[in-house]
N, C-alpha and C positions, 0 to 999 in steps of 0.2 A: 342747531337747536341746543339747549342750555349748555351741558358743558363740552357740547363737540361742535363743529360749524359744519361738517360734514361725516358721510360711513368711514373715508381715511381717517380721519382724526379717531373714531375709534376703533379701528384694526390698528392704531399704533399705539392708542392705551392700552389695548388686549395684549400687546404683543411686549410695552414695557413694563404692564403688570408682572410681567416674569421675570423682569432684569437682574441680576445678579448686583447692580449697584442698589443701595436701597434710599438714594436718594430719587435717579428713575422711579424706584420702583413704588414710593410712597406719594410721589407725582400721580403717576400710573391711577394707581389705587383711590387715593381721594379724587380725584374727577370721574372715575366709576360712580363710586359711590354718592357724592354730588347730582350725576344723572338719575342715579336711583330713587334719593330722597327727592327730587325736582318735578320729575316726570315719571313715577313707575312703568306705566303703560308703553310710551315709547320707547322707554329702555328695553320692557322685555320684548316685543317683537323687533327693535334695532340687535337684541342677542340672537333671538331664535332666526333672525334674517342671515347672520354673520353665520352663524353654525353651519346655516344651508347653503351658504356660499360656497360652490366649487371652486373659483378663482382665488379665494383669501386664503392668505398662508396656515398650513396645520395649527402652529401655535396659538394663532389670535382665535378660529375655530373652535380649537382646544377650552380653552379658556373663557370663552363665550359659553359655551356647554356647562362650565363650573358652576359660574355665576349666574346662569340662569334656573340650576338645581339651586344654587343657595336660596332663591327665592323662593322657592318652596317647600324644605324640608330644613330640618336639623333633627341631629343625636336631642340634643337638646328638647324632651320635650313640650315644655313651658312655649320655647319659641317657636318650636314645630304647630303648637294651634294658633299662634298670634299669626303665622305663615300664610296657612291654612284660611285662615277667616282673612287674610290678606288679599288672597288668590280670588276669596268668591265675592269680593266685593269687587272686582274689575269691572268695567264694562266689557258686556256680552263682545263687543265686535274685538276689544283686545285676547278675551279667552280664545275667542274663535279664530284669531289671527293667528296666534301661537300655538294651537294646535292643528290647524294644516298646513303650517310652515314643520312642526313637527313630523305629523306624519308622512309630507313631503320625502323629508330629511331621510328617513327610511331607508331609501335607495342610491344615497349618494355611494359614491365608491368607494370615499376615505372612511375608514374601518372605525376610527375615533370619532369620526363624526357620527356616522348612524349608532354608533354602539352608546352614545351620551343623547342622544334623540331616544333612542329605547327607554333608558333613562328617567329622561324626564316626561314620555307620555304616562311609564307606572306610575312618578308621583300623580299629575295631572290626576291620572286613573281614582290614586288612592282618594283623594281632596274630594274628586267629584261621584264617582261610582255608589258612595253611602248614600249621597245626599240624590238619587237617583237621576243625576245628569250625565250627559254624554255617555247616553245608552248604547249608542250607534257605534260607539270605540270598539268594542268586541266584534260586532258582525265584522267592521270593515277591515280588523285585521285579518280575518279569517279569513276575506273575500281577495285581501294580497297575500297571502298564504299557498287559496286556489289558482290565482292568476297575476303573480308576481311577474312585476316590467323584467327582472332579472336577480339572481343569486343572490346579489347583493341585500335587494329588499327583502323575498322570502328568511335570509337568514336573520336579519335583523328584526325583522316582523314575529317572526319562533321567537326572539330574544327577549323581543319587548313583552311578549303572551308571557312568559316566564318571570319577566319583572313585576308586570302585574300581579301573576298570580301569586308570587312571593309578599304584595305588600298589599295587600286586597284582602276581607276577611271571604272565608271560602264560603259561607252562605249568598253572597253577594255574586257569585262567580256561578252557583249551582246550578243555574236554568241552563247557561249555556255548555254544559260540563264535557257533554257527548260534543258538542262540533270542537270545542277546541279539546277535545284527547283526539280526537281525529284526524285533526292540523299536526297536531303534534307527534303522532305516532307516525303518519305517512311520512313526517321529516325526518323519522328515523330508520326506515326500511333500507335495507340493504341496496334498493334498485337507487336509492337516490344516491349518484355520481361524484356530489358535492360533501368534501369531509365538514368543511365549517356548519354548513347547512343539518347535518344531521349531529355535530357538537350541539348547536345552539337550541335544537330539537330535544336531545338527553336530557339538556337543563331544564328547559319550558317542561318536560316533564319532571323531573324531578320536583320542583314548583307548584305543579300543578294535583301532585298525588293527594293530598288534604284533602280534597274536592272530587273527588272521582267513586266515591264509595258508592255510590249509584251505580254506575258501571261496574266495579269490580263485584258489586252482590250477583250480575247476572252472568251466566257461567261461562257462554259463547265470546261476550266482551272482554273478561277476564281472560279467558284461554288465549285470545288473538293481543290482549294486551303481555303476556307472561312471555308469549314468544317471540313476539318483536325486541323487549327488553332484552330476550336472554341471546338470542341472535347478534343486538347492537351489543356484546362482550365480547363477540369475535368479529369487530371490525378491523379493518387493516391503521386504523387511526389509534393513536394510544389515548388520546383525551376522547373520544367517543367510547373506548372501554371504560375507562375510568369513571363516566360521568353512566354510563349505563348500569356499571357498577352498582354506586350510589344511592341509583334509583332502587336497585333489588335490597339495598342494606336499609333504606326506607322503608320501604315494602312489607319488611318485618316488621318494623316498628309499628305500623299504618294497620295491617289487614294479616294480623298473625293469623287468624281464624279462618284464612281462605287459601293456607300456604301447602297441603298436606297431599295436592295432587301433583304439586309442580318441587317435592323434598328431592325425588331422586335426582334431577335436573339443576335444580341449584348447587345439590349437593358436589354434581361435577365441574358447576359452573365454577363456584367458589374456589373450590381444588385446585382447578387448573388455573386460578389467575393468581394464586399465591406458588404455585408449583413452577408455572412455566414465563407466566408474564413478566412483563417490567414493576419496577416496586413500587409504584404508585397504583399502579391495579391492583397487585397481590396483597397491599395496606386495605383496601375496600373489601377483599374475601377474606381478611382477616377481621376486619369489624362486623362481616356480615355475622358472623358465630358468636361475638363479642353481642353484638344488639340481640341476639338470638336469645343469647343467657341471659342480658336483661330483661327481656320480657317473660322467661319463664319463669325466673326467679321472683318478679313481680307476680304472676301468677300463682305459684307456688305459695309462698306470703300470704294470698287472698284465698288459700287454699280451694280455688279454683280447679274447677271439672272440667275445662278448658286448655288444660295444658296437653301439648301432647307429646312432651319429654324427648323433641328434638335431639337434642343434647343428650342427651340421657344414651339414644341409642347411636350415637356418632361419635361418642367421646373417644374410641378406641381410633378413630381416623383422626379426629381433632387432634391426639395428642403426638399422633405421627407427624401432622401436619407441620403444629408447633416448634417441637422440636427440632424442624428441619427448619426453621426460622432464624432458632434461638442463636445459630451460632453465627448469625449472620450481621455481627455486631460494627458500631461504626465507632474505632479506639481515638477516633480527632475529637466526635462530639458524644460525649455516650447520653447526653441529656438530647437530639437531635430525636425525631418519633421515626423510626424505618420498623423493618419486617420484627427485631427481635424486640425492640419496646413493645412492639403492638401485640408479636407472639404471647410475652410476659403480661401483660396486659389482659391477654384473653385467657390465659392458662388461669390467671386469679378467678375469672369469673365462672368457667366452665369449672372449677373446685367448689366454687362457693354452690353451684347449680347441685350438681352432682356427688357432692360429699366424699365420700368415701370410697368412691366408686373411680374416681380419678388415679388411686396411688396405685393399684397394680400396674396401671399405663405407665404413670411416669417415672416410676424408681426402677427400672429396669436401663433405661437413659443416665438418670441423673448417678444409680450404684457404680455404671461403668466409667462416667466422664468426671466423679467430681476429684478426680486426682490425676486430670489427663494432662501430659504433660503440656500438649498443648492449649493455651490460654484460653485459646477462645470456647472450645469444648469444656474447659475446667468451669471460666463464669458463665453459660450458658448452662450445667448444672446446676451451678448454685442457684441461678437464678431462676431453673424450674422447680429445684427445692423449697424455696422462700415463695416463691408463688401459689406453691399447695397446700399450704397453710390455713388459711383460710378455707372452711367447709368439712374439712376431714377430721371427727374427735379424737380427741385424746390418744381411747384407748386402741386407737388407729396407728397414731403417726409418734405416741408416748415414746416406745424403744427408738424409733427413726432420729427422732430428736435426740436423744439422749447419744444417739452414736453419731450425729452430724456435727454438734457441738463442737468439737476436739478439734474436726477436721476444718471447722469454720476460724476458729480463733489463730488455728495455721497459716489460715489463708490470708489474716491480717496481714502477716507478714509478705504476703506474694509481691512480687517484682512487678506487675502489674495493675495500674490504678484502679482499671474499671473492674477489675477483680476485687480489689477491697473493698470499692464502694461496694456492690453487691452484695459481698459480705457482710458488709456494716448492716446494711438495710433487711439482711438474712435474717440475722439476731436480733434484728430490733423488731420484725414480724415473731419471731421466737416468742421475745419477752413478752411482748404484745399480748399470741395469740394459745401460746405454749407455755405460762411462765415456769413451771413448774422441774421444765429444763434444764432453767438458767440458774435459777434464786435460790433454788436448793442442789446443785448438784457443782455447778460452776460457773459462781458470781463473781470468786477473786479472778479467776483467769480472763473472764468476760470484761470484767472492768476493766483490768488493767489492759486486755487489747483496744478497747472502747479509749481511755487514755490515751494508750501510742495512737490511735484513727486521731485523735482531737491534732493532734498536729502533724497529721499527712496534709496532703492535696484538699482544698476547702470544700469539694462534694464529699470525699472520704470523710472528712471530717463534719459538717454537718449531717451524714447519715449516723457517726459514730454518737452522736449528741444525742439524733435521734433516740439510739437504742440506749444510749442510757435514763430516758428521758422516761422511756417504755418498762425499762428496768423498774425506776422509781414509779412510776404509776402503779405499781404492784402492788402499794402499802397507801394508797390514796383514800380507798374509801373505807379503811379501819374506824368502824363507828367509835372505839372505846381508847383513847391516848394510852402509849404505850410506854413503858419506861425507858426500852431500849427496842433498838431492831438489827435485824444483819448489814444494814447499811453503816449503822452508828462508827462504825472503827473507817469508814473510810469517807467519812461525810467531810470533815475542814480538809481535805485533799482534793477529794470529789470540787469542792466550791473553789479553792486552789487555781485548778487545773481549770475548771471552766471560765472563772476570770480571765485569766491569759488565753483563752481561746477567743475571749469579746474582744483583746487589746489587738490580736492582730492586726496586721494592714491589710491583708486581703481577707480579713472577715466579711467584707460585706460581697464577695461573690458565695454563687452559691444557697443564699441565704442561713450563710454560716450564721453570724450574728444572732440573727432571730433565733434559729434552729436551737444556737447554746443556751440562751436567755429561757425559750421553753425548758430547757434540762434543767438551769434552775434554778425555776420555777417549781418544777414538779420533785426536783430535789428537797427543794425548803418545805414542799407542801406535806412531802410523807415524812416527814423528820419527827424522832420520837422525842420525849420531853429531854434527854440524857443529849442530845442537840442543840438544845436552846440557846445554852451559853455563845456556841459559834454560831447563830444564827444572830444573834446581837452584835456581836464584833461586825457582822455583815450592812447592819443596817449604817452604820459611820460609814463608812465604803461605800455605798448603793449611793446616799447622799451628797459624797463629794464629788462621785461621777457624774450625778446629774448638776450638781452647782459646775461643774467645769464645761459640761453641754453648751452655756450660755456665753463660752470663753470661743467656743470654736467659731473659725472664718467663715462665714456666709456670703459666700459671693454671685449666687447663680441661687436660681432655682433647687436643682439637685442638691447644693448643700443645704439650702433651708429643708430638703426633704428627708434627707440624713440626720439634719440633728432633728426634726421633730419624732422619726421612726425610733432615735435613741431614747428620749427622752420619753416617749409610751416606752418602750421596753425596762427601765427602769424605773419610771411608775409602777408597772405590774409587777415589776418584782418587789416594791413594797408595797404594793398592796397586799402581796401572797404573807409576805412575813409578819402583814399587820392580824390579818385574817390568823395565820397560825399562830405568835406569842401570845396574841390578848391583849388583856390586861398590860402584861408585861411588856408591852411597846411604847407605852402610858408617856414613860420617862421620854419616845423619843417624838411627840407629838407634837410639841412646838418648832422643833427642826423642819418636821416632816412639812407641815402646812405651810411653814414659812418658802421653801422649796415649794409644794404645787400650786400656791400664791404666786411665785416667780414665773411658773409653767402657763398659769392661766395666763397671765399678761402678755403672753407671747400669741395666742388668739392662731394657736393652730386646731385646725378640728381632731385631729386622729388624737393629739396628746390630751387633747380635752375628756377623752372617752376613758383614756389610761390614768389620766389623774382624778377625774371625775369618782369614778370607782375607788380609786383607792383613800378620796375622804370620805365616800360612803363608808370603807373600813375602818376609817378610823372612826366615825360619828359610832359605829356599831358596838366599836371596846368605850368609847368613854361615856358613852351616854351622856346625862343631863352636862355633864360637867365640857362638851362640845359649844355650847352656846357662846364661851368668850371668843370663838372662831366666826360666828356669824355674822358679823357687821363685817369686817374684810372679803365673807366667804359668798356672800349673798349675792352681791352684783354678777359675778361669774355662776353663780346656779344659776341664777334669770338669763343669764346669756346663752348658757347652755337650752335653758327651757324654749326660749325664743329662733335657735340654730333649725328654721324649718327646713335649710336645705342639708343640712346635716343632721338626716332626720333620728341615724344613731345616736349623734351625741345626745339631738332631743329627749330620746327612749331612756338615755341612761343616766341624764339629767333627774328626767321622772321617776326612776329608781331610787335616785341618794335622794328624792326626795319623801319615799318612802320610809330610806334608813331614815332621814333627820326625825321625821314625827316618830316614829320608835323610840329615836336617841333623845329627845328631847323633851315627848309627850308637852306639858301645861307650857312649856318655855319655847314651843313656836309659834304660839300665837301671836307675838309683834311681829313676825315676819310673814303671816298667814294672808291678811288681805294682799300683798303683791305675790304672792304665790301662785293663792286663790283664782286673782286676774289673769294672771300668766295662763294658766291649765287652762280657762276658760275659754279665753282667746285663742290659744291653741286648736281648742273643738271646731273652733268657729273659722280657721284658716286654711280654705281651701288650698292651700300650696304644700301643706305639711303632711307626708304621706301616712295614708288611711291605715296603717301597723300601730302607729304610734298612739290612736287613740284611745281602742279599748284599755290600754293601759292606765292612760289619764285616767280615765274614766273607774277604773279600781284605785287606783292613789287616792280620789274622794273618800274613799274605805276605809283607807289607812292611816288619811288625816281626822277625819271622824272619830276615829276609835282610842285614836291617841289625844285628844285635846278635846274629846267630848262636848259636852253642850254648850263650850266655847262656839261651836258649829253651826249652830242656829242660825247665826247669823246669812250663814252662804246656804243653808239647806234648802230655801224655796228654789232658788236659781239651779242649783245641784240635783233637784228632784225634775224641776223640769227639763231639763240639760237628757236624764239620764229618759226618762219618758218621749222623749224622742229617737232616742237613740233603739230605746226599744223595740220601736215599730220602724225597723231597718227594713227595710226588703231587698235581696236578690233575686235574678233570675236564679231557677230548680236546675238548670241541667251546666249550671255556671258550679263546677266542684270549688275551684277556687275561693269564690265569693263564698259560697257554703262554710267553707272551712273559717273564713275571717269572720261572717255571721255566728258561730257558733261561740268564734271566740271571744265578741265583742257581750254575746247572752252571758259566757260564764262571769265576764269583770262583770256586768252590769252586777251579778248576783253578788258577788263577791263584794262592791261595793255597798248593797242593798244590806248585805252581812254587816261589815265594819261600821256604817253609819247606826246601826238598832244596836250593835253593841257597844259603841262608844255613847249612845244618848241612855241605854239600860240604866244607869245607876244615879242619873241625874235628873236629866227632864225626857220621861220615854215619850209623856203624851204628846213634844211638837211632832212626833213622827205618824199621829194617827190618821190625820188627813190627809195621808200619803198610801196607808195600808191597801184598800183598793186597786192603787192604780198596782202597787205589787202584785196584787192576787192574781188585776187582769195582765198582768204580763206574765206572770207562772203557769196561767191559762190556754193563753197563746201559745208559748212554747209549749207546753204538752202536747197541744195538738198538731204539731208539726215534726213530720216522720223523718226529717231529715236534721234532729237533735239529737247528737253524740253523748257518750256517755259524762263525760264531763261535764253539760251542761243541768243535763236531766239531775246531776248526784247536785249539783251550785243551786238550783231552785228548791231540791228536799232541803237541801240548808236552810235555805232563806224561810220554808214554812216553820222548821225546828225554831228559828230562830223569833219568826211572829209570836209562835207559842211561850217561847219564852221572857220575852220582852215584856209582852203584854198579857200574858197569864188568863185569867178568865173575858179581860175585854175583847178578845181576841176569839174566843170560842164559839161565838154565833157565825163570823167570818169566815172560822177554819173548817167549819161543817157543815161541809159539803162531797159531796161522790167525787166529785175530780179529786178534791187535794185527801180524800181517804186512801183511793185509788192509786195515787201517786206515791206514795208513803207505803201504800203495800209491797206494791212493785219493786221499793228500794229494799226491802228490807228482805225481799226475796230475789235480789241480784245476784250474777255470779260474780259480778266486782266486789273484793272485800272492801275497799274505799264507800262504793256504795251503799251497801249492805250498811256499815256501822253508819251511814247518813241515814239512812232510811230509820235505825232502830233508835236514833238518836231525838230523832222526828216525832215518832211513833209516843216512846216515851217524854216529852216534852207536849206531846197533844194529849196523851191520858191525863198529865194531873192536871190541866186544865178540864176536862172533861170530871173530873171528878170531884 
């Protein structure tokens, strides 16, 4: 039949599809695929026949199982629903072929086969389970569960319950929730003989926890489910620990609220699997404390009555724990995650938990070992010092700091790599979180160790970049330009030195590179005006490196990946310097464009984002006088506009096209209708993700405001565009959705703002046959308790702004209890944001009222 004459011919394309020649192997391939497009239907039961074949060899098997997953899923998921509606348009006798050749498959012997049968019944599952078909899937795995032909299917059938339950949404799952935690738990009781069998069991549970909160609220189900888990952590199997593990480190995350009877028990559990186990177990009771502290710290934050400061009373075991970790370091790969990354790991977050309350624990450790002669005790201190940083004030850890300092820039020097990284990253948590350490007491000594790191070992040295990076952030958000700063005497050295740390060769391990380009970055950014001058010499430099970008060999993929990562990083770095001189960058404008003019034509997306932004910078210093850039610059904004699957570049696209109507005001209207189209189109393209468009949707705002009653023209399409948008709905118990609702109400406002104040001074009254539908949408939103404060302050706006626009025609409108009501409430906020919206309000409806 089409592209095979018999099942040989294809168990020897299955089998040449793998071939290492890739002329076989392109053979192979396109007659697959020819059967695919020809016949669907017989292709996929001639695969799922081939899978369940006990006589065909593993490989042609193997690979039967692939290709019959491709047919139903992708990462991809655009083509994951073309799949999907692929699959349900079959005929019934082929779905139904394919799944009891599936579940056949179940019980074959070879482990790859039933394990890619699991597989592909959870997608099967996922496709049809919503759409309420193949109801009977669940009972009947559960029924070979009870009455398994043999090991082989019981452990596969647990697998597959697992798969599902993984790719299943858990409301779909809920009825049956008690028989399969049931399946599930009995395949992991110690009586069952079988280790695979109660492996594939830990997983199916772990999987399945989402969906069990019915059971765990009742106290009898709960108890028998707490002790079979905690029982499966002392299996004789190391992957049934590990995966039982797991489940307990879930568990926290899942049903913190139900954990408070079974503390002392885990508490030993956890202990001993980091104490005594192998490190794959003792990595799972080290995250358990780890997830522990995210959730209380989440709670905490939501100053929740709920918390019940776990941590808080274990910290003094936790940090024994740790530290018995810390020195268990791996000096082949120190980036590799084992017991003391993880230790490290969890020591930041039980600080962050517990504040202050961590440092009598841990400097008792860190006082004795940070000068041990042996290494791994010496960075295993450091590295509990730099991890308590975070959480602990000032006037806590102010002296600790101040006397760790000396002994850290020592350490630069140590004879041992992973020592100085640590070190590096010590100081740069310092600068970070302590500056007051570094920047006043010992910045020359700091920098100049931070220099020697830039040309150690590329993780030494990217953590050294780091901290200087940290250093500079120190003077970042000085509202008021300064004339001089403590940086200024080592700022053309500082730039110096981090240029030759870009030129390396083995810059790009590491994420050297990157790491130095952020230094700076955040160098040029906090530069005081008594800097300028070498920040100008910088910009010739910045410019020839990236003209020389387009000189490098690209011969692979990877290097086309290289130079575009270059070519964003020195974008960014003139954008930061366009953003910092101003004005005085003016002189190097036509270089610059003429350069991201080169960048655009290269039609990579990441450098599109980095250049993107930094013509936003430059439209922002030159204002009107940008416009002789817009006929070369326009086609690449629309390009950008139109990059739906690059939906960043899109967002940041729609940004500089905020700067331009800024920069440009009355001299972007020729360029306005294909704009206009662009933004439009964009609302209307379901491929473009749903982030991007409350944005669009304020840019109307900003092109309004700037180019005024020029705007009329787009305002009917604009106002209905935006009345739609308005009556959005989400599901309530959907947070997510909630949160993008909210944000999508403040642009609306924000745009409803920018369009009344760009028509105010010209033609206010095309905006009047619009007033209404505003009122009824400031309407709506008040009455909906699930509007955040930032929406609530965007809508008093918009009434201040009725008031103001329209002054007494507006007055019959505006008076009414809700929008009184509303304007009271702000103006007796505890947000001072809101508060002056409110009074802003208040006062712009009086002189109307009077």
């Amino acid at each position: 039949f089409f592209a095979f004459r018999n099942t040989m011919d294809l168990t020897q394309f299955l089998v040449n599809a793998q071939n290492p020649d890739p002329n076989i192997r392109g053979q192979a391939q396109q007659a697959l695929q020819q059967a695919e497009d020809s016949n669907l239907p017989v292709y996929l039961v001639s695969l799922v026949t081939e899978l369940g074949n006990a006589s065909k060899p593993p490989e042609s098997r193997q690979m039967a199982g692939i290709l019959l997953k491709n047919t139903m899923t992708s990462r991809d998921e655009e083509k994951k629903k073309k799949l999907e509606h692929q699959w349900m348009a079959l005929p019934q006798d082929t779905k139904g072929a394919v799944k009891q050749a599936v579940l056949g498959t179940l019980e074959s012997e070879t482990k790859e086969a039933r394990q890619t049968a699991a597989q592909v019944c959870a997608h099967i599952a996922a496709i049809e389970l919503p759409l309420g078909q193949w109801n009977d899937l669940v009972p009947t795995l559960l029924q070979f569960v009870q009455g398994a032909k043999n090991d082989f299917q019981k452990e596969a059938t647990l697998t597959a319950i697992g798969y599902i339950c993984e790719e299943s949404d858990a409301e779909i799952l809920q009825k049956q929730s008690n028989e399969i935690l049931t399946a599930v738990v009995q395949g992991m009781r110690k009586e069952e003989t079988n280790n695979e069998i109660r492996w594939a069991a830990s997983k199916a549970l772990w999987n399945s926890l989402e969906f069990v909160r019915g059971n765990m609220e009742n106290e009898t189900e709960r108890n028998y489910l707490m002790s079979q888990v905690c029982e499966a952590t002392l299996a004789a199997d190391v992957r049934v620990r590990e995966a039982s593990m797991q489940c307990l480190v879930k568990i926290v995350s899942l049903y913190y609220d139900k954990l408070k009877p079974y503390m002392q028990a885990l508490f030993s559990v956890t202990l001993d699997a980091v104490r005594k186990d192998e490190e794959r177990v003792g990595l799972q009771g080290i995250e358990f404390w780890s997830t522990m502290c995210d959730m209380e710290l989440e709670l905490i934050a939501d100053e929740s009555e709920h918390c019940e400061y776990y941590v808080k009373g274990a910290t003094a075991h936790i940090c024994e724990l740790v530290t018995g970790c810390l020195t268990r370091q791996n000096e082949e790969n120190a980036e590799e995650w084992n017991l003391a990354t993880a230790a490290g790991t969890c020591l930041c977050l039980v600080a962050q938990t517990v504040e202050d309350a961590v440092v009598p624990h841990m400097m008792p450790f860190i006082s004795q070992n940070i000068r041990n002669s042996d290494w791994k005790f010496r960075e295993a201190a450091t590295l509990a010092f730099g991890s308590i940083l975070d959480g602990p004030g000032t006037e806590v850890l102010g002296q600790l700091v101040d006397e760790a300092v000396p002994i850290m820039i020592n350490h630069m020097s140590d004879q041992k790599t992973l020592v100085k990284d640590t070190t590096a990253w010590t100081l740069g948590r310092i600068a970070d979180l302590h500056p007051e350490g570094i920047v006043v007491k010992y910045l020359q000594p700091v920098l100049m160790a931070m220099v020697k790191g830039l040309e150690d070992e590329p993780a030494v040295a990217a953590k050294s970049a780091w901290c200087i990076q940290c250093i500079c952030n120190h003077w970042e958000d000085d509202e008021e330009p300064r004339d001089t700063y403590p940086l200024s005497g080592f700022f053309t050295n500082l730039i110096q030195v981090l240029l030759k740390t870009i030129d390396r060769e083995d810059a790009g391990d590491d994420n050297l590179r990157a790491a130095t380009y952020e230094a700076l970055n955040a160098l040029l950014t906090s530069a005081a005006t008594d800097c300028f001058e070498a920040i100008k010499m910088l910009v010739p430099v910045l410019l020839q490196r990236l003209d020389a970008t387009f000189g490098q060999l690209v011969q692979s993929g990877a290097d086309r990946q290289e130079q575009s990562t270059t070519q964003g990083l020195l974008c960014g770095a003139l954008q930061v310097v366009t953003r910092k001189l101003g004005d005085q960058i003016i002189g190097f404008a036509d270089s610059m464009m003429q350069m991201f003019l080169k960048v655009f034509g290269a039609c990579v997306s990441s450098v599109h984002e980095e250049s993107l932004m930094a013509v936003g910078a430059i439209a922002n210093v030159m204002g009107k006088d940008f416009e002789k850039y817009m006929m070369p610059f326009g086609p690449f904004l629309l390009q950008g506009l139109k990059s739906y699957q690059e939906y960043q570049v899109c967002n940041i696209a729609v940004g500089v096209v905020n700067d331009l109507a800024s920069a440009l005001g009355q001299k972007l209207v020729p360029y306005c209708d294909e704009i206009m189209t662009t933004l439009l189109e964009n609302l209307r393209a379901l491929e473009l993700n749903r982030d991007v468009k409350p944005v669009i949707i304020a840019c109307f705002g900003d092109i309004a405001l700037n180019i005024g009653a020029q705007f009329e023209k787009y305002l009917a399409v604009v106002m209905n565009v935006m009345d739609q948008a308005s009556k959005t709905k989400v599901p309530e118990n959907d947070e997510e959705m909630l949160e993008y609702l909210n944000v999508l109400r403040e642009n609306i406002c924000e745009a409803y703002t920018g369009i009344l104040q760009g028509v105010k001074d010209s033609k206010p009254d095309i905006f009047l046959p619009y007033v209404q539908q505003v009122l009824e949408f400031i309407q709506m939103v008040s009455q909906d308790q699930n509007i955040d404060e930032g929406v609530f302050r965007a809508c008093v706006g918009v009434v201040g702004d009725l008031a103001n626009v329209f002054g007494k025609k507006a007055a019959v409108l505006l008076n009414n209890q809700m929008i009184t009501n509303m304007v009271t409430q702000a103006t007796n906020a505890s947000d001072e944001q809101t508060r002056d919206a409110g009074r802003w309000a208040y006062m712009q409806m009086q002189a109307i009222a009077n």
